[in-house]
N, C-alpha and C positions, 0 to 999 in steps of 0.2 A: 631162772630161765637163762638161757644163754644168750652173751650179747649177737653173736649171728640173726640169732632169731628174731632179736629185740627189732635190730634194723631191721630186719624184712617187712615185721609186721609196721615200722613207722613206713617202709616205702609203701608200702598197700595201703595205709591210713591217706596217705600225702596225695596220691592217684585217687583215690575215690572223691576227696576233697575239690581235687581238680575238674573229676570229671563232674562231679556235682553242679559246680561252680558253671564249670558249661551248658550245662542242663537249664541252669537260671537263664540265662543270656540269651539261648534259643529263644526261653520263653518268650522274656522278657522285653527284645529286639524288635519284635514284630509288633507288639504293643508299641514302642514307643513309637516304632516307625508311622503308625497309624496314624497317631497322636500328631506327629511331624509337618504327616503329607497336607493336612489343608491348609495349613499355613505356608509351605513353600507353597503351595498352589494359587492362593492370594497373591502372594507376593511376585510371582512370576507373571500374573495377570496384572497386577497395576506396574510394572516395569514394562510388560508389552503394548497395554492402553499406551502411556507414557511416550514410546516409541513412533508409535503409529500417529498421537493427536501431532508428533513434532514432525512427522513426516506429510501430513495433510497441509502442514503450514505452510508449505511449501519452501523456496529460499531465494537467496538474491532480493531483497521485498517483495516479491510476488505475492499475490494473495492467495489463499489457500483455496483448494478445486470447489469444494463445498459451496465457497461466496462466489462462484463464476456462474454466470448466466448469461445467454442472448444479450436481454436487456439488462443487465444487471448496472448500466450507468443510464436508464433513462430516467432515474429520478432528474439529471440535470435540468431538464426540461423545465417542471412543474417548479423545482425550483425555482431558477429565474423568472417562468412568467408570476408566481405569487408573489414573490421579492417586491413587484413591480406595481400588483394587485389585477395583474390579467389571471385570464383561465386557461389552465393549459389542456393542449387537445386531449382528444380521444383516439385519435389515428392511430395504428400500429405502426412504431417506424420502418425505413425502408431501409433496407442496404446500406445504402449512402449517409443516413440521417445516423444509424446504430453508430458505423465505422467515425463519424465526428464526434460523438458523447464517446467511444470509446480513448481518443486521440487527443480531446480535450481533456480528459478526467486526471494523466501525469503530470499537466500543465499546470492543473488550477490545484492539485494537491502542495502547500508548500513543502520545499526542499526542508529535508533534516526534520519532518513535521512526526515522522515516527523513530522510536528509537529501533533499534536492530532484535532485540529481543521481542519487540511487538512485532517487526515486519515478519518475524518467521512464524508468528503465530494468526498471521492475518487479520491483523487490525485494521480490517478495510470499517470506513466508515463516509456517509454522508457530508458535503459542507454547503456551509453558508454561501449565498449570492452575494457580493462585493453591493450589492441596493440593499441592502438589510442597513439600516440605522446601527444595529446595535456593533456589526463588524467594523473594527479598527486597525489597519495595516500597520504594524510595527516593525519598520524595516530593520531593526536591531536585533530582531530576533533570529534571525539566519546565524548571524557575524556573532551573537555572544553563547549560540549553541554551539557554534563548530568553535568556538576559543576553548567556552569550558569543559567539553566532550574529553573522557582519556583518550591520549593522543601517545603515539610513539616520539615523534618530535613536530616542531613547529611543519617542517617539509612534508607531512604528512596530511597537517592542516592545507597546505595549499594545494596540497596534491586533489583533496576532496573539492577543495575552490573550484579548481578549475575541472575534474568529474563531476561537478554540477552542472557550471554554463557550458560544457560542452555536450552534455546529457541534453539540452537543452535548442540547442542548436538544433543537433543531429534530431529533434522530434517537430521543432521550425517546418522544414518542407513538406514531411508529411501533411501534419496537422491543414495548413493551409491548402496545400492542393485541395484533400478531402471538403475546405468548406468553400473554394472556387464551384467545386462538381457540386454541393449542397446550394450554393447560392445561386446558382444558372438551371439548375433544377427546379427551383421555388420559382424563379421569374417566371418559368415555363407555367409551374400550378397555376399562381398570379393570372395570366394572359390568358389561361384555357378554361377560369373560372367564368367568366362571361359567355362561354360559347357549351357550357354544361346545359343539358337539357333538366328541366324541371330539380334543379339544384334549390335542397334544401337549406333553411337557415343556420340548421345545424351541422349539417355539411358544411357549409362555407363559412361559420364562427372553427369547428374544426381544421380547415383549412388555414386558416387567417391566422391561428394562433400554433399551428403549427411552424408558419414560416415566423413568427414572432420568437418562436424557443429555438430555431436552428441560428435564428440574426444574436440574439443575447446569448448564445454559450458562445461563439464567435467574440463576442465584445469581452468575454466572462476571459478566455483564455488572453487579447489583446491586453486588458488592465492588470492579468495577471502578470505576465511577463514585464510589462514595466516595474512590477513591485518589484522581480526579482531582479532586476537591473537594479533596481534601488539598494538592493539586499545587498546584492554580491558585491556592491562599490565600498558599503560600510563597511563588509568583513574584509576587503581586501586593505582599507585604509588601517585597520584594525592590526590586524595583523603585519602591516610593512612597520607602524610605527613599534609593536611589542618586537618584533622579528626578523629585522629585514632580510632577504632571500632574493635570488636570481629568481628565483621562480613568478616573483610578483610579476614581472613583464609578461610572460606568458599568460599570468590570470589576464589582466589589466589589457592585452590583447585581445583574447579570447571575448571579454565584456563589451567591450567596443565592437565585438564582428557582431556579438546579439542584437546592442541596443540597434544596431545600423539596420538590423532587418526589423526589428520591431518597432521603427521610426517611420519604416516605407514598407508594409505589411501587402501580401498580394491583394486581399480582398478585405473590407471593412465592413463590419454589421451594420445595421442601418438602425440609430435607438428606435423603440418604439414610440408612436404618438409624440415624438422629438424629447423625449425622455433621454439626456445624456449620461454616460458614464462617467460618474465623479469618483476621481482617486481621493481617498482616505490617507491620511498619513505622508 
């Protein structure tokens, strides 16, 4: 046979090969792609789940929209009056009674109490009444979270010092306006409870223990703020002696304008049944 011929018939062997080869692929392609699709489809649904739970979380420590409610801080109430061994009411709050459990609830949470990774996932949670026996105030733990926390530099540490007590302050006026308007409110209930017509017992145990849970979150955020006055003197002691910094004046300012107003508070809870608030720690 001639070599002309030889090659031709290998180019026609070599093409058929080719196209063969293609033929498989077609097949074959669609299969696997089949085989593929449910697994990237998994996997692009738990990346999107993923997405979405970290975006409910909200950010800034907000808590996330799911845990928002109305009442979502009127647990404060029952707390305190059980704390105490009272009952707390049955009344729906008012306006005014909501907007105080809402205003007290930043106060009494301590500072540094959640780390940044739970705050985006909304680690809202319930607390203890400062009358609870088993609650202990360790005013060390502010000052040896913000030391051992990674920090860019010490300047960073004090920078959070004083975004604390001024977080702090700037929620001061609020707060107490709100329990002025709650507590000249409650005197009013108080005074107009004798002149109720055929006022039941249970009306006026609900009544009576209502102004009882608005007077003890009042005291709850009062006691509060002096721990953190306690707090923020240690981490600043803490810190001047690991660190010292121009900035400490500023902290150590800042702490003095708080304790000044939480030493002469506009309005005071009145204990219950002369039940005082005793500071732990």
């Amino acid at each position: 046979m001639k070599p002309a011929a030889i090659a031709g018939r290998s180019r026609a062997q070599r093409r058929g090969a080719v196209v063969a080869v293609a033929d498989i692929r077609l097949h074959v392609m669609p299969d696997v792609i089949r085989q593929i699709r449910p697994v990237l489809s998994a996997v692009l649904l738990t990346l999107l789940g993923a997405l979405l739970a970290a975006c409910s979380g909200g950010d800034f420590g907000r808590t996330r929209e799911s845990m928002r409610s109305d009442d979502m801080h009127r647990w404060l109430g029952a707390e305190v009056t059980s704390s105490v061994g009272l009952r707390p009411s049955q009344f729906q709050l008012t306006d005014e009674e909501r907007q105080l459990r809402d205003l007290a609830y930043p106060m009494i949470e301590p500072p540094l109490s959640r780390p940044a990774w739970k705050s985006v996932f909304g680690d809202y949670k319930a607390l203890p009444s400062p009358w609870r026996q088993k609650v202990v105030f360790d005013r060390t733990m502010y000052g040896r979270t913000l030391i051992d926390e990674p920090h860019r530099s010490h300047s960073s540490r004090y920078a959070q010092l004083i975004e604390d007590v001024r977080n702090d302050i700037t929620r001061f006026e609020p707060f107490f306006a709100s329990a002025i308007r709650v507590i000249d409110l409650d005197r009013k209930r108080d005074a107009s409870m004798a002149r109720v017509s055929a006022l039941s017992p249970r009306e006026r145990d609900d009544a009576v223990a209502r102004m009882q849970e608005n007077s003890l979150i009042i005291q709850w955020v009062q006691q509060c703020l002096e721990q953190r006055i306690s707090s923020y003197r240690w981490a600043l002691e803490r810190l001047v002696i690991q660190a010292p910094d121009g900035m400490a004046a500023d902290a150590d300012r800042l702490i003095g304008e708080l304790a000044a107003q939480t030493a002469n508070p506009p309005v005071q809870g009145q204990p219950p049944y002369g039940r005082a608030v005793v500071s732990k720690g």
